[in-house]
Each structure stands twice: as structure tokens, then as C-alpha cells.
N, C-alpha and C positions, 0 to 999 in steps of 0.2 A: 339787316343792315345794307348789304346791295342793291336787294330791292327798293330801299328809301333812294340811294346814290341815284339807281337807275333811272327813276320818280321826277328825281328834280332834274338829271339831263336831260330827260326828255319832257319835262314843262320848259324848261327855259330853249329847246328849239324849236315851241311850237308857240310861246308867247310873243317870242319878236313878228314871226312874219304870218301870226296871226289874221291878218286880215287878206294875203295872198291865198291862204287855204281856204280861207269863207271863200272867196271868189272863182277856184280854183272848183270847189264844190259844187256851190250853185252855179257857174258856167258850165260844166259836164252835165247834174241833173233839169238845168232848165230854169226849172220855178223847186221851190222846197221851203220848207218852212224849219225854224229854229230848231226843233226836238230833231228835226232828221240829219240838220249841218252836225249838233253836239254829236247825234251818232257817229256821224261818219270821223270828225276830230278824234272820237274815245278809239275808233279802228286802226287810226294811223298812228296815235299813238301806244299801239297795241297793249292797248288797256291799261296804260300805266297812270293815264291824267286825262283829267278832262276841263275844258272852262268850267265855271260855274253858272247859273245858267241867267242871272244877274251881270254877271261877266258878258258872255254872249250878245245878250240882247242891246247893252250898251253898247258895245262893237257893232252891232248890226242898225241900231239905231244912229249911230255918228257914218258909215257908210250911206246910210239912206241919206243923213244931212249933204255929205260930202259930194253925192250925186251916183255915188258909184251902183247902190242898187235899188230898186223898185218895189216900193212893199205894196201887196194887193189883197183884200182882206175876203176871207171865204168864209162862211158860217156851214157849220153841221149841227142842224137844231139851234140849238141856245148856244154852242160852242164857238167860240172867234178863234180864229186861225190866220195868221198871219205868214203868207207864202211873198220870198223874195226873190225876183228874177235881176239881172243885169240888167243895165241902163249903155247906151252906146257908148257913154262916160265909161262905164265899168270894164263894159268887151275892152277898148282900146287899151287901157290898163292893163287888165289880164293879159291883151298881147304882149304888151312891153316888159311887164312882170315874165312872161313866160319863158321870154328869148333872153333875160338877164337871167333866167333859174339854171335855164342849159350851159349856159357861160359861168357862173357858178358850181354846174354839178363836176364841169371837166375841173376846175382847179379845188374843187374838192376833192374831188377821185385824187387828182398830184399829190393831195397834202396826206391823204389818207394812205395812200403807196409809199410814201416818204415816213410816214409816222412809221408806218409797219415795221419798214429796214431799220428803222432807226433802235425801234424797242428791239427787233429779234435780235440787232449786233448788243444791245446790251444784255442779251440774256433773258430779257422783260416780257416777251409775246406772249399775247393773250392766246390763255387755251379756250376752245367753245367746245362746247359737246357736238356730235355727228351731225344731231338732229339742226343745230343753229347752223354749223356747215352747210347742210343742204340747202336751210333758208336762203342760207347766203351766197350759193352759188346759184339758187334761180333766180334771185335776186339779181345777180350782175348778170346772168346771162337774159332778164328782161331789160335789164338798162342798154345793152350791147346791142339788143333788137331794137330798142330805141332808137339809138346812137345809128345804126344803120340805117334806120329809114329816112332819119333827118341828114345825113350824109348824100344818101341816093336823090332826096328831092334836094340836096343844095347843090348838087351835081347837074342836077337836071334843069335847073334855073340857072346855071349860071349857063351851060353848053346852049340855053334856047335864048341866052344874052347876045348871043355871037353873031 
């Protein structure tokens, strides 16, 4: 039964900004092709969903209308393979998506800190087992190195503003 709840919370946060993570994908690998994006979608949603792969390719074929990526077609023998890179349409996207994610992730972090106090004053705090603690504190303590680095270069851009 959880693991259904689980299921669907995590398709329906990977269904909306669906087409940020194709691009977020293929901008880090370069060039890649469908079977390798679906991989990496089933990773972040640590295996709980995945598009279908009908799904996928309609996504990725309305991206290519849209201009955002570039499909270039490679054969292995008989086999067609269709690999997609970023278009400069796409990159400047991805940038503007990127710097709205960060702007996002901090008032996500508020809402999530706020949720927290709110259930433990009711009594309500979710328990996790050790093992999801631990995930969870490397977890923020990668987001925090994040958060630092992007701090130290906006430090450093604005002082070389002066």
C-alpha cells in the first residue's frame, strides 16, 4: 500500500517538469539517446516510475518540434538509433530553467522545514529508518556544497562588479 502512495508521489513530481529533466540530462551527457534518458528518469525516481517509452519519445519528438533539441540519427548495422543533443534554443532554456530550480529549491527547503515543525508540534513526524537518515543527511549535506559554491561565485561576481 505505500509503496503504491509512494508510486504516484513520485510520477506526479516527475510528470510536470518532465521535459526540464530530459534537458537537464541530455545537457550534462552531451548527445544520448531515449533508452539512456528513460534510464536515467527510472534512477531519480529511484525506481519507483518510469515514462513509458511511447510516452518518452512523444516528449522528445515535440522538444525537437519546439526547437529545444537536435536529433541525429547513428546506425549499428541494421539498427537506428536516434541520439539528441541541445540546440542553443535548448542551452538558453536549460539556463533559465536552471536559475528558476535554485530559486525553487530554497523555498522548497522553507516549506519543507516548516512542514517538519508543524507535524512534530502535532505529534505527526515521520519516522525513517537509519539507513533513509543517512541518505538524507548526505543528501543535504550535497545540496549545502551546492549551495556553497553557488554562494562563493555570486560573491565573487558581484565583488568583481565593483
Amino acid at each position: 500500500m505505500e509503496e503504491d502512495v509512494e508510486r504516484r508521489i513520485i510520477k506526479g513530481l516527475f510528470t510536470v517538469p518532465l521535459k526540464d529533466i530530459i534537458l537537464v540530462i541530455v545537457g550534462l551527457k552531451g548527445e544520448t539517446h531515449g533508452y539512456e534518458i528513460l534510464k536515467e528518469l527510472e534512477k531519480l525516481a529511484i525506481g519507483l516510475w518510469k515514462p513509458s517509452h511511447s510516452n518518452l519519445y512523444t516528449i522528445l519528438n515535440k522538444m525537437v518540434e519546439e526547437g529545444l533539441l537536435e536529433p541525429r540519427e547513428e546506425y549499428r548495422g541494421r539498427v537506428r538509433r536516434v541520439k539528441y543533443r541541445l540546440t542553443p534554443k535548448g542551452l538558453e532554456y536549460l539556463k533559465t530553467s536552471n536559475d528558476l530550480a535554485l530559486r525553487v529549491l530554497y523555498t522548497a527547503a522553507n516549506y519543507h522545514e516548516a512542514l517538519k515543525k508543524k507535524l512534530e508540534s502535532m505529534g505527526e513526524e515521520r519516522r525513517m529508518d537509519r539507513e533513509a537518515i543517512r541518505e538524507y543527511l548526505e543528501l543535504l549535506r550535497k545540496i549545502r556544497d551546492i549551495l556553497d559554491e553557488e554562494i562563493n561565485a555570486i560573491e565573487t561576481e558581484l565583488l568583481s562588479d565593483r
